[in-house]
VOKOLNU-936107 format. One record per residue: residue number from 1; chain; z, y, x of N, C-alpha, C in turn. Coordinates in nm, 3 decimals. Example, Ala and Ser with C-alpha at 12.3 -4.5 7.8 and 13.67 -1.06 7.14 Angstrom:
VOKOLNU-936107
1 A 0.780 -0.569 1.319 0.780 -0.450 1.230 0.780 -0.330 1.320
2 A 0.708 -0.225 1.285 0.714 -0.106 1.367 0.787 0.003 1.290
***
This chain:
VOKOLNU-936107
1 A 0.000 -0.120 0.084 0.000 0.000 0.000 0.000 0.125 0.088
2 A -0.085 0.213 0.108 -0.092 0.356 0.150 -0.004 0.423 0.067
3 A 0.071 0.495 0.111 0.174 0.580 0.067 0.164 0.733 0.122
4 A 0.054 0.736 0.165 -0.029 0.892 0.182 0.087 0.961 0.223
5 A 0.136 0.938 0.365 0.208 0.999 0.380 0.186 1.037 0.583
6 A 0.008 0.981 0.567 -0.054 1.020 0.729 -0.046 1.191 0.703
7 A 0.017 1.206 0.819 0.007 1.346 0.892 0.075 1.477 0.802
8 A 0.185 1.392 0.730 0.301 1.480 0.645 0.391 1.492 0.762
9 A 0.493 1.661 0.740 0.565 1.672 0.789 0.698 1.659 0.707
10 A 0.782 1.583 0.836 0.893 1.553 0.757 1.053 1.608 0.846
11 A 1.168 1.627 0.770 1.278 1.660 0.840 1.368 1.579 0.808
12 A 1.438 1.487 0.928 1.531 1.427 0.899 1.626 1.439 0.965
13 A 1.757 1.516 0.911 1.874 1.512 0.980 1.978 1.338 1.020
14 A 2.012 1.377 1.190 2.075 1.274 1.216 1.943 1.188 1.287
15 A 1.834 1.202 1.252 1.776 1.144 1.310 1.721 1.061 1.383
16 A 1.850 1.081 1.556 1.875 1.005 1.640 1.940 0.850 1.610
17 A 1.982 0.779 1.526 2.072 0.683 1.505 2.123 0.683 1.367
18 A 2.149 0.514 1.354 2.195 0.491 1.227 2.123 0.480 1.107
19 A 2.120 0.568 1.007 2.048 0.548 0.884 1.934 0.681 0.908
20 A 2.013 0.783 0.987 1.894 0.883 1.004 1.773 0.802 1.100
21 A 1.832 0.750 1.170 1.688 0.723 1.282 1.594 0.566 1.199
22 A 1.685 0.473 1.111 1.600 0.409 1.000 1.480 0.477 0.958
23 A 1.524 0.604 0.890 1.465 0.650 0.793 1.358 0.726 0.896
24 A 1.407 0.792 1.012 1.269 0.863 1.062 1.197 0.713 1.131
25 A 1.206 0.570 1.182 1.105 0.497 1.192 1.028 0.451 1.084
26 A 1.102 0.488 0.973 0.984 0.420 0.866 0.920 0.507 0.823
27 A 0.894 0.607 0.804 0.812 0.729 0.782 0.746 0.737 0.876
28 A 0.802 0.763 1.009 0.674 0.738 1.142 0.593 0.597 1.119
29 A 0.648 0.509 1.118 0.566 0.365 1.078 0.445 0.414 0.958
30 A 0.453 0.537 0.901 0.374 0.524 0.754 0.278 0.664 0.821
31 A 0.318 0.715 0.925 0.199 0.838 0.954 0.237 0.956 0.970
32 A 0.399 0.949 0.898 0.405 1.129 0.910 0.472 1.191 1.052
33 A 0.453 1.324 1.060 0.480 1.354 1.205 0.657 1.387 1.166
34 A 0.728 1.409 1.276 0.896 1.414 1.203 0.945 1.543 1.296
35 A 1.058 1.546 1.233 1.180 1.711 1.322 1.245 1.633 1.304
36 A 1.318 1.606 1.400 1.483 1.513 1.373 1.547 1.592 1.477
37 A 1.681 1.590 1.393 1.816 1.692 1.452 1.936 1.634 1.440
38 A 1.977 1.671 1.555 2.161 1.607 1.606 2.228 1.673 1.631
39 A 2.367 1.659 1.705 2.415 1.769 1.808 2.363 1.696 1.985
40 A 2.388 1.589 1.981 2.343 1.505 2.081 2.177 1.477 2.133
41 A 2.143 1.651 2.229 2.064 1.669 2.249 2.002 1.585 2.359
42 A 2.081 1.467 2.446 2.023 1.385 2.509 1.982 1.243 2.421
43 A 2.049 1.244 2.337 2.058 1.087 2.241 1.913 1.154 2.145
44 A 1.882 1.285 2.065 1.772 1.307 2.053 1.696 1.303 2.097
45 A 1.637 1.329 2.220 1.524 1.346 2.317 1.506 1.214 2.347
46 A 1.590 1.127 2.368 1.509 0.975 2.408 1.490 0.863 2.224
47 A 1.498 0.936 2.121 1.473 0.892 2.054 1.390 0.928 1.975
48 A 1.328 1.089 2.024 1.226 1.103 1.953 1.103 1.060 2.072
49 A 1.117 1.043 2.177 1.019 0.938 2.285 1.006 0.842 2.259
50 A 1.137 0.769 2.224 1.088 0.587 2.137 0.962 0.586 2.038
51 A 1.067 0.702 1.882 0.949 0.702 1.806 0.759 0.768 1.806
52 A 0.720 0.832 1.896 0.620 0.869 1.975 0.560 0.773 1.982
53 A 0.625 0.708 2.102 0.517 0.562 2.141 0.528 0.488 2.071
54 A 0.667 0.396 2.028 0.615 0.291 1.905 0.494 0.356 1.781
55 A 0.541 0.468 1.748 0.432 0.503 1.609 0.319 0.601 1.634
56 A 0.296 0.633 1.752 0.172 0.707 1.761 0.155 0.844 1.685
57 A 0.301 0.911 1.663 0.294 1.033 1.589 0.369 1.119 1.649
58 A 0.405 1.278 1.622 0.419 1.357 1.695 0.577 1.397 1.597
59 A 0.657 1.383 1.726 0.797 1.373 1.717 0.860 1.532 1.745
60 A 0.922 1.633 1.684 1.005 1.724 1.787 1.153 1.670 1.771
61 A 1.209 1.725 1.863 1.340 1.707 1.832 1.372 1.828 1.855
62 A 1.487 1.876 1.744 1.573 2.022 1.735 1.668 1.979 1.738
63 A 1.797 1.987 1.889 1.967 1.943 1.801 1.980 2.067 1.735
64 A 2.091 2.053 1.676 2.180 2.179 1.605 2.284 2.130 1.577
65 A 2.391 2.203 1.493 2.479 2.142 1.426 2.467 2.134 1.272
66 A 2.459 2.095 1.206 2.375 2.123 1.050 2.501 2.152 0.883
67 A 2.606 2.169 0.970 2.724 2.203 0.942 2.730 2.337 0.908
68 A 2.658 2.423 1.013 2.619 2.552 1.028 2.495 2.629 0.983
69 A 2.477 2.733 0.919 2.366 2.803 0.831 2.267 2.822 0.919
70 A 2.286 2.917 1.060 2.201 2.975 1.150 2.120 2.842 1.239
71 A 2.202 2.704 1.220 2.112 2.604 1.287 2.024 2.535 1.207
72 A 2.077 2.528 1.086 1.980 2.481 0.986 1.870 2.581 0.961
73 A 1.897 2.748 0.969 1.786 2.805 0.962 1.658 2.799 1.087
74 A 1.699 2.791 1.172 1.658 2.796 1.320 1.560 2.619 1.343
75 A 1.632 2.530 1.239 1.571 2.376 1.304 1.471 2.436 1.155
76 A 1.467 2.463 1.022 1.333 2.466 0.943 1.239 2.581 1.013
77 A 1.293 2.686 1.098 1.211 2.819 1.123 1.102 2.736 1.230
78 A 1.177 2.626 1.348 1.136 2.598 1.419 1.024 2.457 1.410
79 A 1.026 2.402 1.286 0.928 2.332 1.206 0.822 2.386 1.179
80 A 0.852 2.459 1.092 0.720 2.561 1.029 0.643 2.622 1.168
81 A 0.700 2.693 1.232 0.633 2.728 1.351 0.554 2.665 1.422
82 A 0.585 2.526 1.414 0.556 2.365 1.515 0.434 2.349 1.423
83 A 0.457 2.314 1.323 0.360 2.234 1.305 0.282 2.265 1.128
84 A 0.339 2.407 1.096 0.238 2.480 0.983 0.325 2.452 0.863
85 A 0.405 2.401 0.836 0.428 2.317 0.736 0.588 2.236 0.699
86 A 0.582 2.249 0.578 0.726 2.109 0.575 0.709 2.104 0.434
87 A 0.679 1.935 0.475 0.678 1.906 0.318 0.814 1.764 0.243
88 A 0.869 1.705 0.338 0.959 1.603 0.295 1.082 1.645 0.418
89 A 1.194 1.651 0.313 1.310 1.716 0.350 1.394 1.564 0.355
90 A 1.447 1.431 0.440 1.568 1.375 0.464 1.702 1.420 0.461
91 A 1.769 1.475 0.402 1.921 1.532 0.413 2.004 1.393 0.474
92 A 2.064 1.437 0.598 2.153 1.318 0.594 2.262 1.388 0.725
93 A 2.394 1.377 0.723 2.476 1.398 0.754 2.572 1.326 0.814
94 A 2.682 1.347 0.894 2.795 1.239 0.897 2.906 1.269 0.808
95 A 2.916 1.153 0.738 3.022 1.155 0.674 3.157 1.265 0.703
96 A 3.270 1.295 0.586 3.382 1.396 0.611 3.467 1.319 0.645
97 A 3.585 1.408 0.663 3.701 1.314 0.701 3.788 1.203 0.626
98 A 3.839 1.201 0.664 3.884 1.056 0.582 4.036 1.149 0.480
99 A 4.055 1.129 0.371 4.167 1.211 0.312 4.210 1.138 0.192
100 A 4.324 1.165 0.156 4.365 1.100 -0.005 4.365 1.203 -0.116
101 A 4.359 1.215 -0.189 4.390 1.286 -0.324 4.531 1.383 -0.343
102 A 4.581 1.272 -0.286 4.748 1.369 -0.293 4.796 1.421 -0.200
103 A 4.772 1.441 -0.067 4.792 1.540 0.035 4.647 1.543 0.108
104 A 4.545 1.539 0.114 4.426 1.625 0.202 4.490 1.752 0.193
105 A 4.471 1.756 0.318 4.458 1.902 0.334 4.352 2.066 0.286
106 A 4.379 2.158 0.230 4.278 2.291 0.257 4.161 2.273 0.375
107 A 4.240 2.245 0.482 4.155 2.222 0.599 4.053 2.137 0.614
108 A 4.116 2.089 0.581 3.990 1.929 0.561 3.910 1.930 0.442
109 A 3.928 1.990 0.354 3.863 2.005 0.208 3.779 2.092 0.255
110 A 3.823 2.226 0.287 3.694 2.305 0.357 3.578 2.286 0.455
111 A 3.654 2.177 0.583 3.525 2.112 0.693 3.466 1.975 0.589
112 A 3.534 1.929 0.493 3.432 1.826 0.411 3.380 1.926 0.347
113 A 3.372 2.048 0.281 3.269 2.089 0.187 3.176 2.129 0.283
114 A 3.211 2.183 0.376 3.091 2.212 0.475 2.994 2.104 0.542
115 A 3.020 1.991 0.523 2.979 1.879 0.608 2.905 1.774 0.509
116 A 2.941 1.730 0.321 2.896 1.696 0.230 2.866 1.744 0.148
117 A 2.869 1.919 0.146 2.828 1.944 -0.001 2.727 2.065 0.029
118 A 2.784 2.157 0.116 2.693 2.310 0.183 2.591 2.227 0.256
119 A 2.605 2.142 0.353 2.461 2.114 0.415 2.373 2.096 0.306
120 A 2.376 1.946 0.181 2.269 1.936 0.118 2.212 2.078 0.098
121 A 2.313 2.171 0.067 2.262 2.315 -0.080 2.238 2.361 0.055
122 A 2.236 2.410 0.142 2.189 2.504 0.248 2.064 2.450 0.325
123 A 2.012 2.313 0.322 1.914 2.250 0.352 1.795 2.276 0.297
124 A 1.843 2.210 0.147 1.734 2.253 -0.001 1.700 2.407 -0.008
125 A 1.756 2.488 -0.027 1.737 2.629 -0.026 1.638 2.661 0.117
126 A 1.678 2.641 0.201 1.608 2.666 0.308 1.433 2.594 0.333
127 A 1.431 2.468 0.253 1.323 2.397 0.247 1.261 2.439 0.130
128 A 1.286 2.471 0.025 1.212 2.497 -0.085 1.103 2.589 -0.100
129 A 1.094 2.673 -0.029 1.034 2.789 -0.051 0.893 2.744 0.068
130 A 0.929 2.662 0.142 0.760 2.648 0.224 0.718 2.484 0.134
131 A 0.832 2.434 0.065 0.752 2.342 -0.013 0.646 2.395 -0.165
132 A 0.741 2.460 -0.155 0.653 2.559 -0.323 0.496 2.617 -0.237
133 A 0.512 2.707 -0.133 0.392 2.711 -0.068 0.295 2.628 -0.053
134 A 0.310 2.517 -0.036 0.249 2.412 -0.026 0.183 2.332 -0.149
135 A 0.287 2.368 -0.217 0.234 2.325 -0.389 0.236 2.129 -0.382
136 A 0.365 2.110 -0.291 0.412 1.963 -0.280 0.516 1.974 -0.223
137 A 0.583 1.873 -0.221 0.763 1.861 -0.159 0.821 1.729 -0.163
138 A 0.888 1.705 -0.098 1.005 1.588 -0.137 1.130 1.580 -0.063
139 A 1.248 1.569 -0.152 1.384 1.590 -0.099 1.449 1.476 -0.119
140 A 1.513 1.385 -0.043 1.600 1.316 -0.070 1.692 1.318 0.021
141 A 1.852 1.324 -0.070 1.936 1.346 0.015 2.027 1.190 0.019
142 A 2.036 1.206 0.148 2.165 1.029 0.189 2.324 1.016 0.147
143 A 2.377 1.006 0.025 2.483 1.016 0.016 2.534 0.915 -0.005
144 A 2.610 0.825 -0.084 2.764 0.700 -0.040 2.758 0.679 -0.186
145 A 2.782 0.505 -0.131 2.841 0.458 -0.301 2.970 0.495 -0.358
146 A 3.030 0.611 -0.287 3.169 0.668 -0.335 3.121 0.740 -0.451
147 A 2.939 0.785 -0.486 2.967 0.882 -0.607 2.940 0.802 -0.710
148 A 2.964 0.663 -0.701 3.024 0.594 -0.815 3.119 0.488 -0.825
149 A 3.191 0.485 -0.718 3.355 0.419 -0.688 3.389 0.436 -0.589
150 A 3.501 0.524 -0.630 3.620 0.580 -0.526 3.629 0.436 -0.432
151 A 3.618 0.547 -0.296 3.671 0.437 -0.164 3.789 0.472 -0.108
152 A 3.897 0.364 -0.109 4.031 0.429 -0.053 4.010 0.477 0.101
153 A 4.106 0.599 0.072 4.118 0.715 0.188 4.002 0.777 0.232
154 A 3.892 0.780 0.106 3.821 0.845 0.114 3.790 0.969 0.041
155 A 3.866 1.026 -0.028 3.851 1.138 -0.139 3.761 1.196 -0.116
156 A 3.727 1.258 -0.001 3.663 1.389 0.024 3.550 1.359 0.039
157 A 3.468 1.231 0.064 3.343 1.219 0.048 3.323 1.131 -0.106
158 A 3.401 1.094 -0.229 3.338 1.131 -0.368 3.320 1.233 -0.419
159 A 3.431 1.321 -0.351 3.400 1.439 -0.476 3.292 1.542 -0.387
160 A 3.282 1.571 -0.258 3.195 1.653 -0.237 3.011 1.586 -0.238
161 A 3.030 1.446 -0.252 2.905 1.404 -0.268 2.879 1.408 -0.436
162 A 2.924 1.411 -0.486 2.957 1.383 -0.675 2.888 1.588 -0.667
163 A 2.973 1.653 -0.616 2.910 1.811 -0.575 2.692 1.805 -0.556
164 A 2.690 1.736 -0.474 2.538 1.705 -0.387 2.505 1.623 -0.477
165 A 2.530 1.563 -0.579 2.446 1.481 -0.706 2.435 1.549 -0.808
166 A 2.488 1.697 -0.845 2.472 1.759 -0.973 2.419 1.845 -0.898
167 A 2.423 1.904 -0.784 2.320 2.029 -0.717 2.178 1.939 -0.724
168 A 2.186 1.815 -0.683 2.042 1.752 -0.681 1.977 1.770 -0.815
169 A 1.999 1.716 -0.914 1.994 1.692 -1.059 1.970 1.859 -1.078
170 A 2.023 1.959 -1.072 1.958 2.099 -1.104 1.828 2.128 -1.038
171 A 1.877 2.110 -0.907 1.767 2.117 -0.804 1.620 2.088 -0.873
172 A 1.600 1.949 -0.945 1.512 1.860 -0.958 1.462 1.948 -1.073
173 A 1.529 1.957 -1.199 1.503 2.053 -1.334 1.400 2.179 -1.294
174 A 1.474 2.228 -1.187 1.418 2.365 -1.150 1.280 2.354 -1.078
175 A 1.281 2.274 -0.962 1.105 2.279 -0.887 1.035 2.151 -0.945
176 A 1.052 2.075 -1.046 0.961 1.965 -1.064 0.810 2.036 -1.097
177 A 0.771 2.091 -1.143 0.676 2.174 -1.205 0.628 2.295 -1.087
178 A 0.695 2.263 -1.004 0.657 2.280 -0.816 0.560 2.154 -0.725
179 A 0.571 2.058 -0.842 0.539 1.931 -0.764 0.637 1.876 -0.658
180 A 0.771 1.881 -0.637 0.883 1.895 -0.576 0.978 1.812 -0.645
181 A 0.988 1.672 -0.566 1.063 1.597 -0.600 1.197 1.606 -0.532
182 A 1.348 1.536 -0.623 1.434 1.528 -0.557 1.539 1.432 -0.575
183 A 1.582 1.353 -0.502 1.648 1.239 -0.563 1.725 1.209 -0.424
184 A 1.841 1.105 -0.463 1.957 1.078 -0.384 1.952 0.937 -0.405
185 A 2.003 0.881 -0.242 2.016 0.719 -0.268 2.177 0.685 -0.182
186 A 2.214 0.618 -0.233 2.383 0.602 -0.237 2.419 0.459 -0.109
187 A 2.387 0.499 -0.015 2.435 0.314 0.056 2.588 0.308 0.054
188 A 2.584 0.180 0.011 2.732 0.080 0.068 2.727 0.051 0.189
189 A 2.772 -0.086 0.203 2.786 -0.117 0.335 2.661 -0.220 0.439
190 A 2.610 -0.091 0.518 2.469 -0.126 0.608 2.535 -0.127 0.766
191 A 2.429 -0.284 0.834 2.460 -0.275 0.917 2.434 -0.214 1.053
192 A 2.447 -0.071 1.040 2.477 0.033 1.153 2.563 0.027 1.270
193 A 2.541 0.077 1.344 2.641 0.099 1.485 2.807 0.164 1.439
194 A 2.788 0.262 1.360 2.911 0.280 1.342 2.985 0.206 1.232
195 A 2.945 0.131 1.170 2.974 0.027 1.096 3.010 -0.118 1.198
196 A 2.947 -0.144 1.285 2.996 -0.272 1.370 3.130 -0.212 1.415
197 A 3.121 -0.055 1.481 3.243 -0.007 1.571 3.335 0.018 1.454
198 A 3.356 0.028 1.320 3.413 -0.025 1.199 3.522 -0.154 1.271
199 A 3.415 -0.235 1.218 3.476 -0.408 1.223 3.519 -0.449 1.388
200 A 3.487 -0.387 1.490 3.559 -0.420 1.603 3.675 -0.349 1.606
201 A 3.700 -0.212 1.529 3.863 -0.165 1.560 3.980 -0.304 1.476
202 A 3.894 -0.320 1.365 4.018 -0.408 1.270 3.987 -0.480 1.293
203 A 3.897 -0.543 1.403 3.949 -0.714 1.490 4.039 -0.672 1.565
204 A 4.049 -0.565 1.643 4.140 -0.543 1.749 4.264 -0.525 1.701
205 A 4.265 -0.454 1.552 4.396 -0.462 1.476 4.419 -0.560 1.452
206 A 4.385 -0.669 1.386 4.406 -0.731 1.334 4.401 -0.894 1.432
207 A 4.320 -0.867 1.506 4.345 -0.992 1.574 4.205 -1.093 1.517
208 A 4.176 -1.080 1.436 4.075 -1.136 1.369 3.894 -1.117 1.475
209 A 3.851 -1.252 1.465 3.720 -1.254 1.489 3.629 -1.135 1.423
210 A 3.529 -1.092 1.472 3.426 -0.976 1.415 3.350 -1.050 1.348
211 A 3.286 -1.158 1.339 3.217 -1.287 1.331 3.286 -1.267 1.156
212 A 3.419 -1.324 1.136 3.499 -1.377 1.060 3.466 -1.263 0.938
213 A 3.536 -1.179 0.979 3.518 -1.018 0.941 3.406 -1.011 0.834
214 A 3.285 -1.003 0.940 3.211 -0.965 0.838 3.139 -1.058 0.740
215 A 3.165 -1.196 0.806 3.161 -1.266 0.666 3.209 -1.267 0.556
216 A 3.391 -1.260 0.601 3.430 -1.265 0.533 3.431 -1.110 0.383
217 A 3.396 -1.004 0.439 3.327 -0.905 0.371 3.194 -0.965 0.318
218 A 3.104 -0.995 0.377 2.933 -1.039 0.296 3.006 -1.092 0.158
219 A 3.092 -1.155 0.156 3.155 -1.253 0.019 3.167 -1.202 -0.079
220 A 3.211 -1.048 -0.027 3.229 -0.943 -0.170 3.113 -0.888 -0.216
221 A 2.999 -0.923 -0.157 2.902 -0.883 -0.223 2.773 -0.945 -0.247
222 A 2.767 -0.935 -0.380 2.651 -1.035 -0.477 2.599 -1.094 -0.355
223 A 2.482 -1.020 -0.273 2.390 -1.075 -0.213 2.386 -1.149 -0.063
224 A 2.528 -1.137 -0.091 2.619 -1.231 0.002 2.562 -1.221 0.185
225 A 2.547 -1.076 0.143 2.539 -1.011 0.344 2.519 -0.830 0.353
226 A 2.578 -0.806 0.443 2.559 -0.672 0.426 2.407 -0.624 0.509
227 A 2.381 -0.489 0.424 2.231 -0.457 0.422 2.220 -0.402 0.577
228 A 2.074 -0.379 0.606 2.004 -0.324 0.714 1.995 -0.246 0.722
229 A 1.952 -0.105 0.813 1.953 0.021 0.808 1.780 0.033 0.733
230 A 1.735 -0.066 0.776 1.595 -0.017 0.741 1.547 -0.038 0.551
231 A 1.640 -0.141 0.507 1.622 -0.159 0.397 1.621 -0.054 0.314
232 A 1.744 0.048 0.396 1.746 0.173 0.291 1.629 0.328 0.342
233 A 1.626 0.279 0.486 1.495 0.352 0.533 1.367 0.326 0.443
234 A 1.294 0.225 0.415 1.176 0.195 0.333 1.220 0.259 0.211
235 A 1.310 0.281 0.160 1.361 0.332 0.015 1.322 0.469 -0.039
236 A 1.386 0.538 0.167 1.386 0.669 0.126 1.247 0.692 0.144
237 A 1.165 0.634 0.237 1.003 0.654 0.284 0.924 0.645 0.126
238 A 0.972 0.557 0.034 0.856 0.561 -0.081 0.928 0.670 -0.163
239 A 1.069 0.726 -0.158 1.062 0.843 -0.247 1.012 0.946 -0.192
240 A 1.029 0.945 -0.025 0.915 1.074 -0.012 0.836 1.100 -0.016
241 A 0.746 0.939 -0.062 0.593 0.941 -0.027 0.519 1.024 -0.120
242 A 0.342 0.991 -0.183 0.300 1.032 -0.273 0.296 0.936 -0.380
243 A 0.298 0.793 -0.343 0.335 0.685 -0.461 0.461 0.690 -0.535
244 A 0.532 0.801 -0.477 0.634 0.805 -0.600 0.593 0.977 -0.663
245 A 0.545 0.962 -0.746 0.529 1.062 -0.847 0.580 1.116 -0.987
246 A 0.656 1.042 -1.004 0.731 1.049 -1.121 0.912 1.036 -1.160
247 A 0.964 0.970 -1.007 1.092 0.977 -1.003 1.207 1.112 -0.935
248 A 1.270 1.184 -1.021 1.321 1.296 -0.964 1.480 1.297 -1.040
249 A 1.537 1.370 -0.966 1.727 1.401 -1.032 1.744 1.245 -1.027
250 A 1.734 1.148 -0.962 1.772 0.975 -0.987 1.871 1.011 -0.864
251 A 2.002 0.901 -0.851 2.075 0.849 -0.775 2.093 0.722 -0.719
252 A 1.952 0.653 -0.633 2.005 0.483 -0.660 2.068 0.466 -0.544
253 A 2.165 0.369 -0.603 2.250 0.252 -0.513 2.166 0.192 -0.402
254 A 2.193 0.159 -0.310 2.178 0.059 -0.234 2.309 -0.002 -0.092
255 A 2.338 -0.076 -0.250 2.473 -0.190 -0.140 2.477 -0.314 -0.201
256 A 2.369 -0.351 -0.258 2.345 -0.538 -0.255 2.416 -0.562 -0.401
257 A 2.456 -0.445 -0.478 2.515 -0.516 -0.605 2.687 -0.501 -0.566
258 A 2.745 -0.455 -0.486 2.909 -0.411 -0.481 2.931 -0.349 -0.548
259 A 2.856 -0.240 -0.634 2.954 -0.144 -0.757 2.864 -0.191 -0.872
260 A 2.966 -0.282 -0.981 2.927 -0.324 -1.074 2.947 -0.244 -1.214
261 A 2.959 -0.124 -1.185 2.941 0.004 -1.283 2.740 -0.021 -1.384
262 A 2.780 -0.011 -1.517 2.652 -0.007 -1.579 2.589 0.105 -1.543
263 A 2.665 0.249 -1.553 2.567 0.360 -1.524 2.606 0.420 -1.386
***
């Protein structure tokens, strides 16, 4: 299937690793040229050289911090400049801090709103206006199966992502008729680097095999193994593509069937 997505420009934060650098090989795998941004301006630069040569497309890398307004303005100013254009926006971030409900802190409520809820809205705003130019777009932002079951000691990334699912959902109302799609996909538990370094601290706590671990986790879920980074990379590649034309304001899951919520 062509997914017409040769010689689109695309922005994916995080880029370098994890679910960001998933998502920018499968879009490079499909043609489009990419901006990927970190703070880890050496871990960028040899990963937008990987994707180069494996995919034969034209990589920049911008670090920044994307936490911050003036770097997010500076990595889209420095797109458009590059390469004419931006038409598919990746939002993806690192997760906030870890907090409970009944004492998080102000402090921490404020660096999580800045880190899960202002990046999406300061991203979108900043991308919208050369996608309307264009008279095409696509936004999808990476957020957590927390915005549909609370994860303990995680407060601060349901509710500021639950924030980034009703900004999406307006978002979508407002530029569809831009040709400007926008939609959010929710992972559980994928197997990433910082997800293994997960399960090696609580072997070390615990004494327990890593082996054991994560079997014994695959159990809790339907499909009885936890997912790939790329599974949810191909996901986000066909909502940015042009074969998806009709899906916008959606939130899908992808964690194998772990939140057994109907809606």
């Amino acid at each position: 299937m062509d997914l017409g997505l040769k010689g689109r420009v695309a922005i994916i934060g995080g880029g370098s690793k994890g679910l960001g650098r998933a998502c920018a090989d499968s879009l490079a795998q499909e043609g489009a040229n990419l901006v990927i941004c970190s703070r880890n301006a050496e871990e960028l630069d040899q990963a937008a050289g990987e994707i180069s040569q494996a995919f034969g497309v034209e990589v920049l890398a911008v670090p920044g911090d994307l936490s911050q307004l003036p770097d997010i303005q500076r990595l889209v100013k420095r797109t458009v400049e590059h390469f004419g254009r931006l038409e598919i926006l990746v939002n993806n971030s690192g997760g906030p801090p870890a907090g409970r409900a009944a004492d998080t802190t102000e402090e921490v409520w404020r660096q999580s709103i800045d880190m899960a809820l202002m990046f999406f809205i300061r991203m979108s705003q900043e991308a919208v206006p050369h996608m309307k130019e264009n008279g095409w777009g696509r936004i999808v932002n990476i957020l957590a199966s927390s915005v549909y079951q609370p994860i303990d000691n995680l407060v601060t990334s349901g509710v500021t992502r639950m924030g980034a699912v009703a900004f999406a959902k307006s978002l979508a109302d407002e530029v569809g008729m831009d040709n400007i799609l926008v939609n959010n996909v929710a992972p559980g538990y994928l197997l990433t680097d910082r997800m293994m370094h997960i399960f090696e601290t609580r072997s070390k706590d615990t004494g327990s095999n890593v082996e054991e671990l994560l079997q014994a986790h695959s159990s809790t879920i339907p499909v009885g193994r936890l997912g790939r980074p790329e599974e949810l990379g191909d996901l986000v590649t066909f909502l940015s593509s042009e074969k998806n034309s009709y899906t916008t304001g959606a939130t899908i899951l992808v964690d194998g069937g772990v939140v057994r919520s109907v809606m």
